[in-house]
N, C-alpha and C positions, 0 to 999 in steps of 0.2 A: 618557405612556402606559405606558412600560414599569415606572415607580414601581408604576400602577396593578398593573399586572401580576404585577409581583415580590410585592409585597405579600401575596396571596392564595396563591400557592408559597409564600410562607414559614410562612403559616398552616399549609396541609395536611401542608407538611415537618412543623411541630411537633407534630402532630396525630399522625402513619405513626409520628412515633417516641420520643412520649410512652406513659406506662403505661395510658391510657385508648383506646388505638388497638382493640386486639384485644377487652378489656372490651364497650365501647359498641356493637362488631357484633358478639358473641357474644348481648350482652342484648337487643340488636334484635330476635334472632333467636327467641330465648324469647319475648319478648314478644309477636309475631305469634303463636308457637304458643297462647302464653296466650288471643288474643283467638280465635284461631280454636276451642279448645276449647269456649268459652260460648257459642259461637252457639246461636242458638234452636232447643229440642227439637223431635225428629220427622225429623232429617235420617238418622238409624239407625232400621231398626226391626226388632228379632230376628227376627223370624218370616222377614225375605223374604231374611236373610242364611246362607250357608251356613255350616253349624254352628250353627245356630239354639240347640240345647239348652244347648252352651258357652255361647255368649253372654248366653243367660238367667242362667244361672247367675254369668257375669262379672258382673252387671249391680245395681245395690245397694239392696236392699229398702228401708233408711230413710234418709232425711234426715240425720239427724246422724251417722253413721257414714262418708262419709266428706269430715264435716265434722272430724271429730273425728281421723280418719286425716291432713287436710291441715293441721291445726294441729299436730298432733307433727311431723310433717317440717320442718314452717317453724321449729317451736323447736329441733330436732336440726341444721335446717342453720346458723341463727341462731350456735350456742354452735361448729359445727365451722369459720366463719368466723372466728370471735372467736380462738379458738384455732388456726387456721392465720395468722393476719396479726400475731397475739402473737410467733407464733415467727418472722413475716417478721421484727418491730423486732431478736428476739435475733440473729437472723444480720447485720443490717444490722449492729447495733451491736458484733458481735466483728467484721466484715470491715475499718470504721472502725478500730479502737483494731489491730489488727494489722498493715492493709496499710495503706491509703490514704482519704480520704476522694471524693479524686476516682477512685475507684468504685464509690461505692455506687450511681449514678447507671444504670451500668451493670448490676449487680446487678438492680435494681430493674425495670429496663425489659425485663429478657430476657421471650423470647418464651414461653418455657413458666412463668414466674408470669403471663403476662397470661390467659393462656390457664383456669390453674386459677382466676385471677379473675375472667375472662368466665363460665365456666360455674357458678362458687359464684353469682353476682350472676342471670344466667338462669335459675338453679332457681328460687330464691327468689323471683322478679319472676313466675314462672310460676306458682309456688305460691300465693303473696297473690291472683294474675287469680283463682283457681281460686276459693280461700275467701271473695274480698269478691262476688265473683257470686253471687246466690243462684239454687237449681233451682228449675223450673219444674214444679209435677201435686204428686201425692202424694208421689211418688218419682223418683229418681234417671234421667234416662233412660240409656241403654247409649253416647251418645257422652260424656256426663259419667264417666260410670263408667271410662270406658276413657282419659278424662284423669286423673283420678286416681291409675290404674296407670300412667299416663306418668311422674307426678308420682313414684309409687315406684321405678320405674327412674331420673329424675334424680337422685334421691338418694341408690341406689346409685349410680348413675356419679360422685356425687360424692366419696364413700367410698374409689372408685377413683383418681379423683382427688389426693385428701387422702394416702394413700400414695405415689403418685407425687411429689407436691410436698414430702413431707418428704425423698424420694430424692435429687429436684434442690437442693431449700436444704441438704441436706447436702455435696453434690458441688462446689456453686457457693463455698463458701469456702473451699474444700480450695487450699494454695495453687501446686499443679498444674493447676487448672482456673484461678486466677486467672489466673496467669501465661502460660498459654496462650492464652487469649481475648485477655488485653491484646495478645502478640506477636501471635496473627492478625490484630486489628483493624489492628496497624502493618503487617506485612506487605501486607495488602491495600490499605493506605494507599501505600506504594510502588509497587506494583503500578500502581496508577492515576497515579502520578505519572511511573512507566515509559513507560506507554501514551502518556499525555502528550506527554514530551519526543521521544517517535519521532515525534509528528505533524509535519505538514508546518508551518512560520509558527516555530518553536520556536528557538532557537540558543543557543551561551555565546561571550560574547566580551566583550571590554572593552568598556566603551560610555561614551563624555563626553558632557558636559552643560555645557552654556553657561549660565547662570545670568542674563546678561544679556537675556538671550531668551527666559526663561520666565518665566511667572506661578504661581502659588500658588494653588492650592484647596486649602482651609483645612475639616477636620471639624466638624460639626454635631451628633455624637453620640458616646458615647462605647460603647465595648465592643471585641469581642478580634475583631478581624480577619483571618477565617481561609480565607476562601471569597472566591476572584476570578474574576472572568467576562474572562478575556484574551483570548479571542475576540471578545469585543463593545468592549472594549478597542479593542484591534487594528483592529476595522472602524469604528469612528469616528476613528481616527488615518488610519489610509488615508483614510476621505470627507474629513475638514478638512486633510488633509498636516499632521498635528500630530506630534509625539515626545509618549506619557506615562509620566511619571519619578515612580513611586511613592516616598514619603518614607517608607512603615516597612518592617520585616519581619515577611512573614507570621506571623500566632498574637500579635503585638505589641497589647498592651490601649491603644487610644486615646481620647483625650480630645478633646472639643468646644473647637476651634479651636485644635488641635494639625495643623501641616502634615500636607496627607493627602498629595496627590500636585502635580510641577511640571507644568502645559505649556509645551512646547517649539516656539513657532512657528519658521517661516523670518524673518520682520520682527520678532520681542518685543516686546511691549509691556510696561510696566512694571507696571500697576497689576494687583491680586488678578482672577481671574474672581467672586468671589462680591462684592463691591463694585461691580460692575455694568460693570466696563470693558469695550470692545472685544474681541474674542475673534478680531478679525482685518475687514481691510474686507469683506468680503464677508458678513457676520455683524450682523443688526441683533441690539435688544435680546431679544425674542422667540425666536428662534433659542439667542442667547448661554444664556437659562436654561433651556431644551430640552436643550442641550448639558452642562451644570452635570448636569442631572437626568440624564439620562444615565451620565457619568463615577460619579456617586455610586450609580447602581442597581447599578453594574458591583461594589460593592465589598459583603459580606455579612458582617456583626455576629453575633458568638454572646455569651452572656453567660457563657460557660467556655469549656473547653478540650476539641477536638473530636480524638482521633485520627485518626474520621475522614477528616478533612479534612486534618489534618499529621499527618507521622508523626515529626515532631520532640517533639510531647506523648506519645507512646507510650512511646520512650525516653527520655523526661524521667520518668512515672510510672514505670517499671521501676526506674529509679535508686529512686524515690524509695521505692518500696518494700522497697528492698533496705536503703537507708539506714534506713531504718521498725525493717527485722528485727532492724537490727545494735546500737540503742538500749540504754542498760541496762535497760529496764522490761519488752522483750521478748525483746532476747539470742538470738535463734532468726540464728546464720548458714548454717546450709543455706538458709532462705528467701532471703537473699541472694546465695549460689551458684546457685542454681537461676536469678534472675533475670540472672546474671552469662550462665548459657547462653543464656541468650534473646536477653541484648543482643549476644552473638557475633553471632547469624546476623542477628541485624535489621543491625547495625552493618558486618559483611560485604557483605550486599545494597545498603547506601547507599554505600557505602564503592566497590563498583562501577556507583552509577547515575549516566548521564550525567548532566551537568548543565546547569541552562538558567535566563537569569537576564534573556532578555529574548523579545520577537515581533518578525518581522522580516517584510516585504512579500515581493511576489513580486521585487520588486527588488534584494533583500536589505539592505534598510534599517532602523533599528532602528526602531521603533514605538512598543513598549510596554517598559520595562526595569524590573528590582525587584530589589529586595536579597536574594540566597539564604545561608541560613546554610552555610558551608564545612565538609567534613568534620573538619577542624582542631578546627573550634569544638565543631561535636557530639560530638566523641571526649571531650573534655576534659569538658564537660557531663556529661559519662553516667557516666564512671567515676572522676574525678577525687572527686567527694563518697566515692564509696563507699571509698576510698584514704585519705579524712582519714577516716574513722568505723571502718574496718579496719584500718586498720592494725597494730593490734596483735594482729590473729588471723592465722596465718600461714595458715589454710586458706584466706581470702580472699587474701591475699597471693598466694598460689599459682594462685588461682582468677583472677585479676588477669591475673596473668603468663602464664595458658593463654589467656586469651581475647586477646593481643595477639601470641603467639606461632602463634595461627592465622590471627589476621589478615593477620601479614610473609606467610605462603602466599598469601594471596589478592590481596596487594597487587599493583595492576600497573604501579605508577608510583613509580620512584625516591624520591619527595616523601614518597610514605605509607612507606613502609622508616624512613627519619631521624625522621618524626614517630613513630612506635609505637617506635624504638630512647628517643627520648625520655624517652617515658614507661618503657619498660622499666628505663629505668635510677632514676625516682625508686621504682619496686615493689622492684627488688632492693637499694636503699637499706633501706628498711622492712622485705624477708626479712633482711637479713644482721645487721640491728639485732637483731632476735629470738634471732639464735645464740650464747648463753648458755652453753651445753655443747656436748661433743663429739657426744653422740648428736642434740643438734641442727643441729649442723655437718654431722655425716653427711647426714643427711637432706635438707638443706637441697640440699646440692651434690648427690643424687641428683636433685632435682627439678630444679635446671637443666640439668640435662646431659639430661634426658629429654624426648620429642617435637620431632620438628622443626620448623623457623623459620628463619628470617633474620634473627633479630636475633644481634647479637655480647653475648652473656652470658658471665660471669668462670666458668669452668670447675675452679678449684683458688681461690677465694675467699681462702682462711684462709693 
């Protein structure tokens, strides 16, 4: 039941946050206006409306006029599509070759293109209602009439529009708005992972695993497993008194019959749950693949990388666009300083979130446990490429060595001190390799000696 369930959320999810979400009720929306415009004449009638004389006058003596009026708007808006979605590809394809590929994705689905796509698509669908209906009498009646001047205000609105949308496709590759969107999505990505680990069931502790005692469920599909339902988890290990021992880490791309997760009875039995064994006495077969269907709905497949969901791909893409900048094809390292700021403050805020790497009962029992990546590990990820690709620019270099020198500030645990002293020491490796001359020498040892930290840097190097 709950397969059945999931399934149908996972639709609508795709649906709120694909590029055809905002489009498809925008055109709806036209499109009722469209039907409602052709209704059968006689529902206006000038004479009994105030302002009679106006509305006469609104009202359009022949037939082909404004046939003739809704066929220019359809070709004027026809060519102002062609030419707004020409220049969507040029943006797409300069945001590609400079930043990242994995955001064009994001580019594409913002809300204000969807929107200037909703309303290009609703003119147009309104316009055609208008032209393929034909009037009724000699002439034109006054509620046709006065859809046709709707039809010239959408058109201008779409005008309005069409300036707007070159505003934003300009703005949106600038790569200050790149950079920013990417860190807020991460941001907010911790945020929620914050909220999280304060709830109640949540804990970090060492947790073992008897191996002898658990079974194996083994994948059936393959994709990036990035979205877990540890709650539902959790409450089916409490109803069977099981332990479940997930076998990857989150955002990890899995393969169809690649170990997903162990269970951990109190008795083990040996043989796989998906080979139809036992799942405990109390458990006929029935039950046993109920329970299977279950553990698997808990787990959710993307076919990319969601920051969303992890905020370990936000600073994974920040790198990688940094690394992108630093390329000899494109040579831009301010783009990669700029992202180096970014990964400060995202990298800061992990750097003090607690951590939780399993569910526990109200007993305080472990339940559900999984592999959390260590800030150890993401530190090195993040900045370590951008160090082989930098290194031979000392403004990176520099810009290295400030973002780990504000870190010692923020650190609150002796461990983070030695690990960022670490790395500081392979960056002032790389400045001091640079120092060629004396005016470089100067410079170099002004920059260490300058802003505070806790780490121990060579203060008279030379």
């Amino acid at each position: 039941m709950i397969r059945w369930i999931q399934q149908p959320l996972m639709w609508v999810r795709a649906y709120t946050t694909s590029i055809a979400y905002l489009p498809s009720l925008l055109a709806t929306l036209y499109i009722t206006l469209g039907l409602l415009s052709v209704l059968p004449a006689g529902l206006l009638d000038p004479s009994s409306l105030p302002g009679s004389d106006l509305l006469k006058a609104l009202t359009f003596k022949e037939h082909d006029t404004p046939r003739t009026l809704l066929a220019a708007l359809v070709g004027g808006l026809i060519s102002l599509m062609v030419f707004s979605f020409t220049m969507v590809m040029s943006v797409l394809t300069q945001a590609g070759a400079q930043f990242s590929h994995k955001l064009l994705l994001g580019l594409v689905t913002e809300r204000h293109h969807q929107l200037v796509l909703g309303h290009y698509l609703g003119s147009l669908l309104f316009l055609l209602i208008n032209l393929m209906v034909p009037n009724e009498g000699d002439a034109p009646t006054l509620w046709r009439s006065l859809a046709v001047y709707l039809g010239v205000l959408m058109m201008v609105n779409c005008l309005g529009m069409f300036i707007y949308f070159i505003h934003q496709a300009s703005q949106s590759v600038q790569i200050n708005a790149v950079a920013r969107r990417l860190a807020g999505r991460t941001r907010a990505s911790l945020s929620r992972l914050r909220e999280r680990n304060r709830g109640n069931g949540y804990s970090d502790r060492e947790v073992t695993r008897n191996d002898d005692h658990c079974q194996l469920l083994r994948a059936r599909r393959r994709g990036y497993v990035q979205q877990v339902d540890f709650a539902a988890l959790r409450a089916l290990a409490i109803e069977h008194d099981m332990v479940v021992h997930l076998d990857f880490a989150l955002g990890a791309f899995i393969v169809s019959g690649m170990p997903l997760m162990r269970i951990e009875w109190p008795n083990g039995l040996p043989q796989d749950l998906p080979q139809g064994s036992s799942a405990g006495d109390e458990l006929d077969e029935a039950q046993q693949a109920e329970l299977i269907k279950k553990l698997r709905a808990a787990l959710g497949y993307l076919d990319g990388e969601s920051v969303d969901d992890l905020h370990e791909h936000g600073l994974t893409q920040l790198m990688e666009v940094a690394i992108k900048a630093l390329s000899p094809g494109i040579n831009d390292p301010g783009t990669a300083r700029l992202c180096l700021h970014q990964l400060t403050e995202l990298l800061s805020e992990r750097m003090l979130l607690p951590s939780c790497n399993c569910c526990v009962d109200d007993q305080k029992r472990v339940r559900v446990s999984w592999a959390m990546e260590s800030f150890d590990s993401l530190l090195y990820r993040s900045i370590s490429p951008i160090l082989h690709y930098g290194r031979n620019d000392l403004s990176i270099c520099l810009a290295l060595l400030e973002l780990l020198k504000t870190l010692s500030l923020l650190g609150a645990e002796p461990g983070h001190i030695a690990l960022l002293q670490q790395h500081a020491d392979k960056v002032v490796d790389a400045i001091l390799a640079q120092a060629d001359f004396e005016i470089d020498q100067r410079f170099i040892e002004q920059s260490l000696k300058a802003g505070h930290h806790q780490l121990s840097l060579p203060s008279t190097p030379w």
